[in-house]
Biotite code that builds the C-alpha atoms (Angstrom):
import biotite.structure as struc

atoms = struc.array([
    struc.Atom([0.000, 0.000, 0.000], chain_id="A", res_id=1, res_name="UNK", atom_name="CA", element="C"),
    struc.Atom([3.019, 2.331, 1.137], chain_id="A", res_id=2, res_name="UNK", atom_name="CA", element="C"),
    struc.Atom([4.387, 1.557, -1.951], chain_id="A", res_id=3, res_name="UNK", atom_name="CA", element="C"),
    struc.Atom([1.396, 2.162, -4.207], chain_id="A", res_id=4, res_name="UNK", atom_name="CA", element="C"),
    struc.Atom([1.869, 6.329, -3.062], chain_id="A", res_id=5, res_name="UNK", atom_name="CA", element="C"),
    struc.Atom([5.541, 6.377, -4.257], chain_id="A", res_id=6, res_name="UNK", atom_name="CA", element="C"),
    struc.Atom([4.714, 4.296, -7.856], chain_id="A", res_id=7, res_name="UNK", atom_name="CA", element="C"),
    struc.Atom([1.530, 3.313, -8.841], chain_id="A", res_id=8, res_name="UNK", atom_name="CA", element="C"),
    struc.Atom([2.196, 0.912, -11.409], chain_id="A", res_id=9, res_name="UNK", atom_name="CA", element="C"),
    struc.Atom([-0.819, -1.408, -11.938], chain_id="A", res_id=10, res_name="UNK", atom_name="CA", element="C"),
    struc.Atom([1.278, -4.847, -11.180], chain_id="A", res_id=11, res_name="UNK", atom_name="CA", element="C"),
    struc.Atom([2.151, -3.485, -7.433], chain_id="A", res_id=12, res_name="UNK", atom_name="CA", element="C"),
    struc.Atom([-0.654, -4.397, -6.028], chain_id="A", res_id=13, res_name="UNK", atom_name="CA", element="C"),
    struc.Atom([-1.029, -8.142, -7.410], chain_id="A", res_id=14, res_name="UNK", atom_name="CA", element="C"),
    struc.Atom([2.725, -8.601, -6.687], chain_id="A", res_id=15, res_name="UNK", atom_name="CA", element="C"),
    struc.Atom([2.437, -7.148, -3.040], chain_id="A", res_id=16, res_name="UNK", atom_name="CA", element="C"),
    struc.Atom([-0.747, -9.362, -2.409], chain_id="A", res_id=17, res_name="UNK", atom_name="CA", element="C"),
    struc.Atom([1.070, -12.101, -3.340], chain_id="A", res_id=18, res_name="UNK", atom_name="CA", element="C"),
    struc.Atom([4.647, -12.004, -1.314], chain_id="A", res_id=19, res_name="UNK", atom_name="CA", element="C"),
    struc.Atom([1.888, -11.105, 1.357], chain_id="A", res_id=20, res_name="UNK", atom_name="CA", element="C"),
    struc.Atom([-0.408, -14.386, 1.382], chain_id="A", res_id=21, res_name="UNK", atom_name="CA", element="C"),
    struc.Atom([2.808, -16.328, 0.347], chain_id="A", res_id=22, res_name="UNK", atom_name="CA", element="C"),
    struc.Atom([4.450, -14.832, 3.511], chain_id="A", res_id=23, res_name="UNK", atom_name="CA", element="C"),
    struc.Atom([1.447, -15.692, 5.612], chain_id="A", res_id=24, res_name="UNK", atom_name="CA", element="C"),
    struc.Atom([1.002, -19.291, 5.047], chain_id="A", res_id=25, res_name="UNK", atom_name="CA", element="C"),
    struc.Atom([4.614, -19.964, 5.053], chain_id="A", res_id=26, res_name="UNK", atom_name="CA", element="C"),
    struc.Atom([4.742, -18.744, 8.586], chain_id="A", res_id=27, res_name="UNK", atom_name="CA", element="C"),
    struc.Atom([1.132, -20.167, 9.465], chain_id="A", res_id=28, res_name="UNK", atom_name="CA", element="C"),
    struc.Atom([2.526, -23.694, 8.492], chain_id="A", res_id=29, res_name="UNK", atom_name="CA", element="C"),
    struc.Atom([5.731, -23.024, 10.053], chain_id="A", res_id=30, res_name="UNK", atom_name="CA", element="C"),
    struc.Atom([4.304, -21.992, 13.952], chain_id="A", res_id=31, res_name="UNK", atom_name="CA", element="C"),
    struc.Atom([2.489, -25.149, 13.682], chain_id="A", res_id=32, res_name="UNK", atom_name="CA", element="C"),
    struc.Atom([5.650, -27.128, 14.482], chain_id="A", res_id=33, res_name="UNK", atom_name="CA", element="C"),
    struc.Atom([7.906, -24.896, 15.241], chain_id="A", res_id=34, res_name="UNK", atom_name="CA", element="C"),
    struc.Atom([9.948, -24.709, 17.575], chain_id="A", res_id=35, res_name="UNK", atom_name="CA", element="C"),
    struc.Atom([9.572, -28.880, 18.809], chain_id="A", res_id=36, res_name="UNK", atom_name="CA", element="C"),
    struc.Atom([10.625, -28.052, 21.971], chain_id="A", res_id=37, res_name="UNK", atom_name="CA", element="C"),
    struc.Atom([9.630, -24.854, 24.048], chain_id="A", res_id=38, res_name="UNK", atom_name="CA", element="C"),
    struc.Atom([12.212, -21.965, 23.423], chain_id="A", res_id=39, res_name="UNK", atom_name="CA", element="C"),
    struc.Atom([12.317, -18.717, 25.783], chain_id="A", res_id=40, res_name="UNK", atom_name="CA", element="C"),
    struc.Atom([12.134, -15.142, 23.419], chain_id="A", res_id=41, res_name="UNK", atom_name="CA", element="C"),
    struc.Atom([12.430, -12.074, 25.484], chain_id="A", res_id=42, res_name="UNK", atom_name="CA", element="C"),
    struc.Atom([11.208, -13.507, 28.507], chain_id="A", res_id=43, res_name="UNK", atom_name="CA", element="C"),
    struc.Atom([7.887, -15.166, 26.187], chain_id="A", res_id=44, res_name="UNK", atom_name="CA", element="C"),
    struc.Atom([7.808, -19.591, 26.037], chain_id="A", res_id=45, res_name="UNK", atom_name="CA", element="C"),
    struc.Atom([7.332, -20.299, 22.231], chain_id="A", res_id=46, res_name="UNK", atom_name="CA", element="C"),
    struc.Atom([6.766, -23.515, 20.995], chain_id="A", res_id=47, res_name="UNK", atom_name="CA", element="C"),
    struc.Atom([4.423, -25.268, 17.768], chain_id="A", res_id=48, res_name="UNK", atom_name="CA", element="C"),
    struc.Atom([1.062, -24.941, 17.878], chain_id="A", res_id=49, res_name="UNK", atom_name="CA", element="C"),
    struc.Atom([0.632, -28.886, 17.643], chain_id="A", res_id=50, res_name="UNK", atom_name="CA", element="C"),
    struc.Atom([3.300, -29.295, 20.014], chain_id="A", res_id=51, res_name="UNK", atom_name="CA", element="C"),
    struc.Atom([2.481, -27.583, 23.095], chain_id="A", res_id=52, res_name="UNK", atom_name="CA", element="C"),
    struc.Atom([-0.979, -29.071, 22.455], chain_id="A", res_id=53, res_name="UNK", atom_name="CA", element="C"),
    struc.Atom([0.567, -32.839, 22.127], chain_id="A", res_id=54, res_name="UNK", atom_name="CA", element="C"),
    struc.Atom([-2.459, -34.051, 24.610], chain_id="A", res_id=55, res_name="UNK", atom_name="CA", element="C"),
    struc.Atom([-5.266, -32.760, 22.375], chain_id="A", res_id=56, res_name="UNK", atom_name="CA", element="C"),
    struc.Atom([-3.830, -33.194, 19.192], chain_id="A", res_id=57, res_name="UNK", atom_name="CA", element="C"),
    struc.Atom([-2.807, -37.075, 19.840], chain_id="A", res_id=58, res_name="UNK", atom_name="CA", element="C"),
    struc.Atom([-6.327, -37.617, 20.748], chain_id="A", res_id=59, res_name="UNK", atom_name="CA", element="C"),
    struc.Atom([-7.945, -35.988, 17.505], chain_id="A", res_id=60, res_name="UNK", atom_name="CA", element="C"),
    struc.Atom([-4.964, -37.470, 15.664], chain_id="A", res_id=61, res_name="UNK", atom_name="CA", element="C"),
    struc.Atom([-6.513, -41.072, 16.789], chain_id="A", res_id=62, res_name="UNK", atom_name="CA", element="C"),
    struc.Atom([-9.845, -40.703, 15.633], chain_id="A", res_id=63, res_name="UNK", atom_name="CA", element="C"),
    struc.Atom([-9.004, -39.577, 12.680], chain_id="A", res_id=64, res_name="UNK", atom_name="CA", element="C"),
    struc.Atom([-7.015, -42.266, 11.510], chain_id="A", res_id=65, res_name="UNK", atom_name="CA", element="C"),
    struc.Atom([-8.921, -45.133, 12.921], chain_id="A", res_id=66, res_name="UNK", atom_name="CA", element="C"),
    struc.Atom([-12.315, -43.298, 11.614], chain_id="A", res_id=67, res_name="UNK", atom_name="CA", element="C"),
    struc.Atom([-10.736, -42.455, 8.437], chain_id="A", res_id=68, res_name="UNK", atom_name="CA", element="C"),
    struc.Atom([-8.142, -44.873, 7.398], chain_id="A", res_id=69, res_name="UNK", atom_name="CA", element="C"),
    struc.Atom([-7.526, -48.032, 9.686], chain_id="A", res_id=70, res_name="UNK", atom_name="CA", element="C"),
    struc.Atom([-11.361, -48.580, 10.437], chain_id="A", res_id=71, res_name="UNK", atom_name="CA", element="C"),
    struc.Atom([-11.965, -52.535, 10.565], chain_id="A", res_id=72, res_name="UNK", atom_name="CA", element="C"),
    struc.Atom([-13.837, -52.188, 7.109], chain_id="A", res_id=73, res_name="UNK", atom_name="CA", element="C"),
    struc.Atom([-11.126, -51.382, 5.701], chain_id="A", res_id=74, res_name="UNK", atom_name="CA", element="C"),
    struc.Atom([-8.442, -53.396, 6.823], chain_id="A", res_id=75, res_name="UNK", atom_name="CA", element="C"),
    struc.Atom([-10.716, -56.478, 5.615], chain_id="A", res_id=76, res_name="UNK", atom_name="CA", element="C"),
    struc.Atom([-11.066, -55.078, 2.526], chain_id="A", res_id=77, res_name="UNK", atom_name="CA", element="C"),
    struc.Atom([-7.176, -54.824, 2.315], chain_id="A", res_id=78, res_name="UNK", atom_name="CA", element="C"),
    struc.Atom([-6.735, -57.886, 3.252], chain_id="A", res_id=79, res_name="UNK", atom_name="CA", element="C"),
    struc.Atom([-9.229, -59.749, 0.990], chain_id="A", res_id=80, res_name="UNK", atom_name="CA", element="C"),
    struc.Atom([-8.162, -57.379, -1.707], chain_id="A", res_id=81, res_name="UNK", atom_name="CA", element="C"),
    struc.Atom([-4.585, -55.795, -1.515], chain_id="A", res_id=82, res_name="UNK", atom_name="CA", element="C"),
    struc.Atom([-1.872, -56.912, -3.350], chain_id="A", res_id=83, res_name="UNK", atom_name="CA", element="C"),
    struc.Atom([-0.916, -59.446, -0.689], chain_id="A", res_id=84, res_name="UNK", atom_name="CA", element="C"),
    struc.Atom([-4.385, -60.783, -0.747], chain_id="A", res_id=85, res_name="UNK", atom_name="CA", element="C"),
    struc.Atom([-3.301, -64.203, -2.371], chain_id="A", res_id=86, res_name="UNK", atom_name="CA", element="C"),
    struc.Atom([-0.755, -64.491, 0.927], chain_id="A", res_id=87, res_name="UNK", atom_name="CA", element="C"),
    struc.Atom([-3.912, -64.155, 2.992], chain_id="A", res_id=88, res_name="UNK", atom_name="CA", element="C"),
    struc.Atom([-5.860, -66.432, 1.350], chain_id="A", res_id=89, res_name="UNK", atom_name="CA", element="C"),
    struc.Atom([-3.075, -69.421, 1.190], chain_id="A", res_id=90, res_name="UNK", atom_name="CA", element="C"),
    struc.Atom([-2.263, -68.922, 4.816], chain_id="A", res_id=91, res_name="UNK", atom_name="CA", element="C"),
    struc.Atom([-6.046, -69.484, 5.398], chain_id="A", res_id=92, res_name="UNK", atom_name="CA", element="C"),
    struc.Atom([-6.198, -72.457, 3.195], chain_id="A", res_id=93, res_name="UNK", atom_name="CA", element="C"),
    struc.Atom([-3.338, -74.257, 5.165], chain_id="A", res_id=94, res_name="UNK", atom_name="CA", element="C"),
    struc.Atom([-5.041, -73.234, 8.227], chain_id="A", res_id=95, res_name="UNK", atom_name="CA", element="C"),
    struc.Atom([-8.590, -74.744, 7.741], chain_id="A", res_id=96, res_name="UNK", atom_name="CA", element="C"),
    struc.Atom([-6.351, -77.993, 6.445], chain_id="A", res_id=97, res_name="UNK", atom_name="CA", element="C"),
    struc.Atom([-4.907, -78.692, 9.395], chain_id="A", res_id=98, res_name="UNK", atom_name="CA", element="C"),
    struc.Atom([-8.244, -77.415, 11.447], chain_id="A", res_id=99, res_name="UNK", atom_name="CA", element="C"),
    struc.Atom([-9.968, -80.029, 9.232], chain_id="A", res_id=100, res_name="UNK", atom_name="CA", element="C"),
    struc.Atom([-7.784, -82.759, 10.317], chain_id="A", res_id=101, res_name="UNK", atom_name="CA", element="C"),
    struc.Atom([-7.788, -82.258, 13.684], chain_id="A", res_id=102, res_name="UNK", atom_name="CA", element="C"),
    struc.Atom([-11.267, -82.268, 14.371], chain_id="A", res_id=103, res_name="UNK", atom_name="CA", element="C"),
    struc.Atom([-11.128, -85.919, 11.884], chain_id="A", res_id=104, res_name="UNK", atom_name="CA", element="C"),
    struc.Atom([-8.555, -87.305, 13.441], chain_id="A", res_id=105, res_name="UNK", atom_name="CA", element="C"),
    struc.Atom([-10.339, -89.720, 15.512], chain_id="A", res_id=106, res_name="UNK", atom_name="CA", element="C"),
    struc.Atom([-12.274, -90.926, 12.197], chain_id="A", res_id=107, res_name="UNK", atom_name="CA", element="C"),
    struc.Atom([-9.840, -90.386, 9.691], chain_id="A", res_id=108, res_name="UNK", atom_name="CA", element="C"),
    struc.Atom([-9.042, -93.604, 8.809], chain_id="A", res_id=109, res_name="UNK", atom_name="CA", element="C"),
    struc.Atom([-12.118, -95.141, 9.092], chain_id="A", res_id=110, res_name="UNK", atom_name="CA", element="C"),
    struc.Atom([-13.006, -92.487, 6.548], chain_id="A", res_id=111, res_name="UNK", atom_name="CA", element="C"),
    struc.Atom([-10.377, -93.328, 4.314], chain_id="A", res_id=112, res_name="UNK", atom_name="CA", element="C"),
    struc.Atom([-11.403, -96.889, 4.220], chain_id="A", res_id=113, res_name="UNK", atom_name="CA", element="C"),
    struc.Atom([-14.429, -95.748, 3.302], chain_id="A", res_id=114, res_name="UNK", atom_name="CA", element="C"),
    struc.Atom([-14.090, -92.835, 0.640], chain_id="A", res_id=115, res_name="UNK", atom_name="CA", element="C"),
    struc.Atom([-10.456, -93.245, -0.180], chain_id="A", res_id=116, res_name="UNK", atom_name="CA", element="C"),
    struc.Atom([-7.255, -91.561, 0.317], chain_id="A", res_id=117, res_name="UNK", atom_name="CA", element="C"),
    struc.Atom([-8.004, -89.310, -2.640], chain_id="A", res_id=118, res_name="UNK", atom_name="CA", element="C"),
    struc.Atom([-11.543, -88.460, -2.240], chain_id="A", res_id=119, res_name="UNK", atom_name="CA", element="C"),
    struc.Atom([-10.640, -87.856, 1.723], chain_id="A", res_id=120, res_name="UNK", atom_name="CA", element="C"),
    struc.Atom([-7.826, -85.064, 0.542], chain_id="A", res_id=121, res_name="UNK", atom_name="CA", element="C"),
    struc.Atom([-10.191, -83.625, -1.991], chain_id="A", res_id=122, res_name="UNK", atom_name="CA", element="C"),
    struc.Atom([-12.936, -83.080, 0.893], chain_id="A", res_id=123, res_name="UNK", atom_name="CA", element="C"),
    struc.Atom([-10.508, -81.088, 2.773], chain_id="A", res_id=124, res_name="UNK", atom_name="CA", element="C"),
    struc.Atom([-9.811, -79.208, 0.127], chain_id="A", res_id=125, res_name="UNK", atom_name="CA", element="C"),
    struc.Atom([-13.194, -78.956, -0.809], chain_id="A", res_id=126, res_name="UNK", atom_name="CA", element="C"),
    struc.Atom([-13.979, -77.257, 2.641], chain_id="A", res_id=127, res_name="UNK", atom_name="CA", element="C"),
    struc.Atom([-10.856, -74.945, 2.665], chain_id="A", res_id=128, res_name="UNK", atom_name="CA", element="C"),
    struc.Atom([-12.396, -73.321, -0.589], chain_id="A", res_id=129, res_name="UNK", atom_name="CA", element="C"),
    struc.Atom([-15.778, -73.002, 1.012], chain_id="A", res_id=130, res_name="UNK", atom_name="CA", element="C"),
    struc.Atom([-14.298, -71.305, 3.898], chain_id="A", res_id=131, res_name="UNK", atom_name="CA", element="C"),
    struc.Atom([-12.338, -68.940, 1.626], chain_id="A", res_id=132, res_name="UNK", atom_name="CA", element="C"),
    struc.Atom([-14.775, -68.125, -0.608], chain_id="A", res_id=133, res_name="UNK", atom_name="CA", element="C"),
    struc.Atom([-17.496, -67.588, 2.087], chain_id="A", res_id=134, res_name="UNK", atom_name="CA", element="C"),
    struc.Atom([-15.541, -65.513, 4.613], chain_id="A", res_id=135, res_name="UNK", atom_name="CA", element="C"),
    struc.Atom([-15.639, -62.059, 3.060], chain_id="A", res_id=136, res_name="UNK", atom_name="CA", element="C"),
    struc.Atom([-19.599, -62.742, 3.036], chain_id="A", res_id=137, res_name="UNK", atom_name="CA", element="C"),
    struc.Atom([-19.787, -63.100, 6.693], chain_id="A", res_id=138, res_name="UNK", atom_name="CA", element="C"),
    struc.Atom([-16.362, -61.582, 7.760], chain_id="A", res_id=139, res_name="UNK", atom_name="CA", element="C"),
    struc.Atom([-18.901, -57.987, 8.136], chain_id="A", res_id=140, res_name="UNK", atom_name="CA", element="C"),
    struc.Atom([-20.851, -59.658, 11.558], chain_id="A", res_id=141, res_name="UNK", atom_name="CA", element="C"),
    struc.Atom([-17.472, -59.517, 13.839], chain_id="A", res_id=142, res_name="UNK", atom_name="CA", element="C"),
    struc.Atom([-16.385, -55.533, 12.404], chain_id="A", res_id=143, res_name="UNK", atom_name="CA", element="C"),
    struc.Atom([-17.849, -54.432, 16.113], chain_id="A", res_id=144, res_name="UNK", atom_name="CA", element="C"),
    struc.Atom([-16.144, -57.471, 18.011], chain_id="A", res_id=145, res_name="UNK", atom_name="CA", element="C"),
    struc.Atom([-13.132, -56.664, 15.993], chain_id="A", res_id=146, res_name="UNK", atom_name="CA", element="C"),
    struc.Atom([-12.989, -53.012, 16.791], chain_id="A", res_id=147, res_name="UNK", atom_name="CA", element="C"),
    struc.Atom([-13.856, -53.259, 20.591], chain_id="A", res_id=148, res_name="UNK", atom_name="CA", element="C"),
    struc.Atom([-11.123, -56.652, 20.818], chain_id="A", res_id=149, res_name="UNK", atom_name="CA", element="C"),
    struc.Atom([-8.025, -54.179, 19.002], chain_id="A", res_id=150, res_name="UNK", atom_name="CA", element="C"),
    struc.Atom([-8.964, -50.712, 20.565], chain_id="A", res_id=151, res_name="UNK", atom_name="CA", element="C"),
    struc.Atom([-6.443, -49.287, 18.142], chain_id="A", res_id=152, res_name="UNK", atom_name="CA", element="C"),
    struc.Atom([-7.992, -45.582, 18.843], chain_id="A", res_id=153, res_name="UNK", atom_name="CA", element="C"),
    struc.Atom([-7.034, -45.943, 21.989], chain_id="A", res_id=154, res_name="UNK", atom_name="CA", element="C"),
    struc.Atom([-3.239, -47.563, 21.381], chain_id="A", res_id=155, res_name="UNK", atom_name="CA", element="C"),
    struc.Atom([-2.799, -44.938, 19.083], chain_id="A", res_id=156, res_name="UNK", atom_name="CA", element="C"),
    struc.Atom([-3.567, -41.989, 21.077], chain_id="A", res_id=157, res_name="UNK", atom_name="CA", element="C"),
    struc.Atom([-1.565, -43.460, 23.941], chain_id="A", res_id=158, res_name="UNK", atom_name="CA", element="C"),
    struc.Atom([1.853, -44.212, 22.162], chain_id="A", res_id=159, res_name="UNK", atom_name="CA", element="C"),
    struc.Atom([1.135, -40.397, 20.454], chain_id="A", res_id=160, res_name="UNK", atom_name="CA", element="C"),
    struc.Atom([0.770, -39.057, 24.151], chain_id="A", res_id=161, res_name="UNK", atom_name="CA", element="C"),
    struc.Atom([3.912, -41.027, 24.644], chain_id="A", res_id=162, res_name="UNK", atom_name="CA", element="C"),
    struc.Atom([6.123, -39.664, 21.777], chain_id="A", res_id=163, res_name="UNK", atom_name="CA", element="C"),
    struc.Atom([8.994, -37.076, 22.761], chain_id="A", res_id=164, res_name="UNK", atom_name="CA", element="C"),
    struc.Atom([8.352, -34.017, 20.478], chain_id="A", res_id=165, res_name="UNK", atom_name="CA", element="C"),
    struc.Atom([10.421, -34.812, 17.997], chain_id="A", res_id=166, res_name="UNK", atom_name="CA", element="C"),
    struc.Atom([9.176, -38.149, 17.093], chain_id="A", res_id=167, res_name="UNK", atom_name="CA", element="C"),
    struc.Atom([5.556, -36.350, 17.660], chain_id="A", res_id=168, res_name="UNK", atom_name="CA", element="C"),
    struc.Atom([6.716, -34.011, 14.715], chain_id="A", res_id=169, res_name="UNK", atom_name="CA", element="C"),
    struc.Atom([7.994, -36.713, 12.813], chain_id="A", res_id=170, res_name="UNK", atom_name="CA", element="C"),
    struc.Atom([4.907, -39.000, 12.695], chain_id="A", res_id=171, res_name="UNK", atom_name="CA", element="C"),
    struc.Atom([2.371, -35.633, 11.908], chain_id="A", res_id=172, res_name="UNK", atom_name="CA", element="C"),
    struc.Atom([4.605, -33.112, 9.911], chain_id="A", res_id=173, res_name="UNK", atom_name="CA", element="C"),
    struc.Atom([4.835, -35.729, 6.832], chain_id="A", res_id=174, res_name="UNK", atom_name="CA", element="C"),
    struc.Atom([0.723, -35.310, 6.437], chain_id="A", res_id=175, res_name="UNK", atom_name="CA", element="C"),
    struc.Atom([1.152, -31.622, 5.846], chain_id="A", res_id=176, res_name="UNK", atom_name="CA", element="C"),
    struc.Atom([4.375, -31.756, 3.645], chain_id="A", res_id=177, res_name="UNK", atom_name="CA", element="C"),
    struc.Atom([3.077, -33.419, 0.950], chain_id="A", res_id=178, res_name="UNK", atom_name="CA", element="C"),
    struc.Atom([0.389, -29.940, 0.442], chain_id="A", res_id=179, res_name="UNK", atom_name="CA", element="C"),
    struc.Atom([2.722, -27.228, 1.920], chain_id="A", res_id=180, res_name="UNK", atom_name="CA", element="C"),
    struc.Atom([4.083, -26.259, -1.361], chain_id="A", res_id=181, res_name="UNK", atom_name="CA", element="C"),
    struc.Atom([0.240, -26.245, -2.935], chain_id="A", res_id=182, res_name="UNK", atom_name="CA", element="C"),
    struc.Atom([-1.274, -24.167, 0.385], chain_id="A", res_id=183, res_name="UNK", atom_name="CA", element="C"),
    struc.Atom([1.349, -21.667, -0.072], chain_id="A", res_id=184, res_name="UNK", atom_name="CA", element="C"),
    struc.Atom([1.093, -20.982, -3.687], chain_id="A", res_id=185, res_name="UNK", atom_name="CA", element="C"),
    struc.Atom([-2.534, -20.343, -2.631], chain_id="A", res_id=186, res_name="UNK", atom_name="CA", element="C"),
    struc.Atom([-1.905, -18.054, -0.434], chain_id="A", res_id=187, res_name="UNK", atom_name="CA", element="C"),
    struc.Atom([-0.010, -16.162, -2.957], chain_id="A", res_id=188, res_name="UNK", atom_name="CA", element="C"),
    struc.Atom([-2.851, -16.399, -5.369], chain_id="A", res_id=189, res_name="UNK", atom_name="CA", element="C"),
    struc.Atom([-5.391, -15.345, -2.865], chain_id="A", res_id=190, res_name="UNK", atom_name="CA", element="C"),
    struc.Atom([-3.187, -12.130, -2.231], chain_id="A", res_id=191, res_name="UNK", atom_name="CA", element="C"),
    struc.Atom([-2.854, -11.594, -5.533], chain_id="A", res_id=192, res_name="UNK", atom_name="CA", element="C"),
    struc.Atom([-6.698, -11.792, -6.197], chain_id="A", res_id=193, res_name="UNK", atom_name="CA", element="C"),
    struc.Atom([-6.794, -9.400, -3.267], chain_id="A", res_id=194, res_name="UNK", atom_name="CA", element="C"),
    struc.Atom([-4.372, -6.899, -4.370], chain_id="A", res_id=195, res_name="UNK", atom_name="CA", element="C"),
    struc.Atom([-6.573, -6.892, -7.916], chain_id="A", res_id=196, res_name="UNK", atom_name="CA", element="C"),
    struc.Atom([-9.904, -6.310, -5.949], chain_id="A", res_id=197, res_name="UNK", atom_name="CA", element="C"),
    struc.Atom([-7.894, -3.293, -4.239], chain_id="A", res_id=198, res_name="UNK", atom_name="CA", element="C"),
    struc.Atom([-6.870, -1.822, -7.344], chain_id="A", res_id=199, res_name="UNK", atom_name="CA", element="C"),
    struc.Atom([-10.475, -1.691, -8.894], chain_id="A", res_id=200, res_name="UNK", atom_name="CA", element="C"),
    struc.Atom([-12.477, -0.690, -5.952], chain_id="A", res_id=201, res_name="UNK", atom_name="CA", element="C"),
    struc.Atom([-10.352, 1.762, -4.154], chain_id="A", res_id=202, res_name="UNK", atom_name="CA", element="C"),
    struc.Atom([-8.243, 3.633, -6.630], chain_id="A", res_id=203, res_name="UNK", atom_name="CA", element="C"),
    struc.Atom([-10.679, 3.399, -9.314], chain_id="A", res_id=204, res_name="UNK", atom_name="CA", element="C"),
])
């Protein structure tokens, strides 16, 4: 604005707006975790805005991610689906096997006398594929059991309480990095936009 007195070219304005919004959301994401650890400035405590709040923020943090992202839903449908899926489903298979011949072990070879060695292995196998191919059908009634049995909400939030501050930092400042560079362009454009408004409606 100062500057706008001195040489009123039409781009000051825009440009000013700009360095200003840029300015501003570089230092909004900046006070958010910094400093890690409080730091004493002319007699003032300073420290991150998520980091002096470690308590809340671990809690919200929680939620979020077991709401969000590691809900039980989910992890089924990473499991049934994901790219280790076929892992999964073979451990399964040699699981119901040998659950399969342990509850016919007393009658196993009475049953093999009877429907012979090969037709006995193919009925195991037979009820290993049922069992895979029905458990994603049913695997939905024991989400609640699931979720109350883990408690991961509540693992979570305590190991986050836990963290020293910079291994707090470490574990939340990744989730904003990835859009830091993309919120403060914005800002720039915002202040930009501003500085355009200005020009139009006051010194019009």
């Amino acid at each position: 604005m100062v500057i706008w007195f001195f040489y009123t070219g039409s781009w000051i304005m825009p440009v000013a707006g700009f360095m200003v919004g840029w300015a501003t959301n570089w230092l909004a994401l900046k006070v958010i975790f910094k400093p890690i650890r409080p730091r004493k400035f002319c007699g003032i405590t300073v420290q991150g805005i998520f980091m002096k709040r470690q308590l809340e923020v671990s809690e919200i943090f929680a939620r979020v991610i077991c709401v969000e992202i590691l809900h039980i839903k989910a992890i089924w449908t990473a499991i049934f689906n994901g790219r280790l899926s076929k892992n999964f489903y073979a451990m399964l298979r040699a699981h119901t096997l040998v659950f399969t011949e342990k509850l016919l072990v007393e009658i196993e070879s009475l049953a093999v006398v009877a429907m012979g060695s090969q037709k006995f292995l193919q009925m195991k196998e037979d009820i290993a594929r049922k069992v895979m191919d029905k458990i994603p059908d049913v695997i939905d009634s024991s989400y609640q059991y699931t979720q109350e049995a883990l408690d991961m909400e509540a693992t979570i939030r305590e190991k986050m309480k836990a963290l020293p501050p910079e291994d707090f930092e470490g574990v939340l400042h990744p989730a904003f990095e990835e859009d830091e560079i993309q919120l403060i362009v914005l800002g720039g454009v915002l202040g930009a936009i501003v500085g355009v408004i200005q020009i139009f409606t006051l010194f019009s």
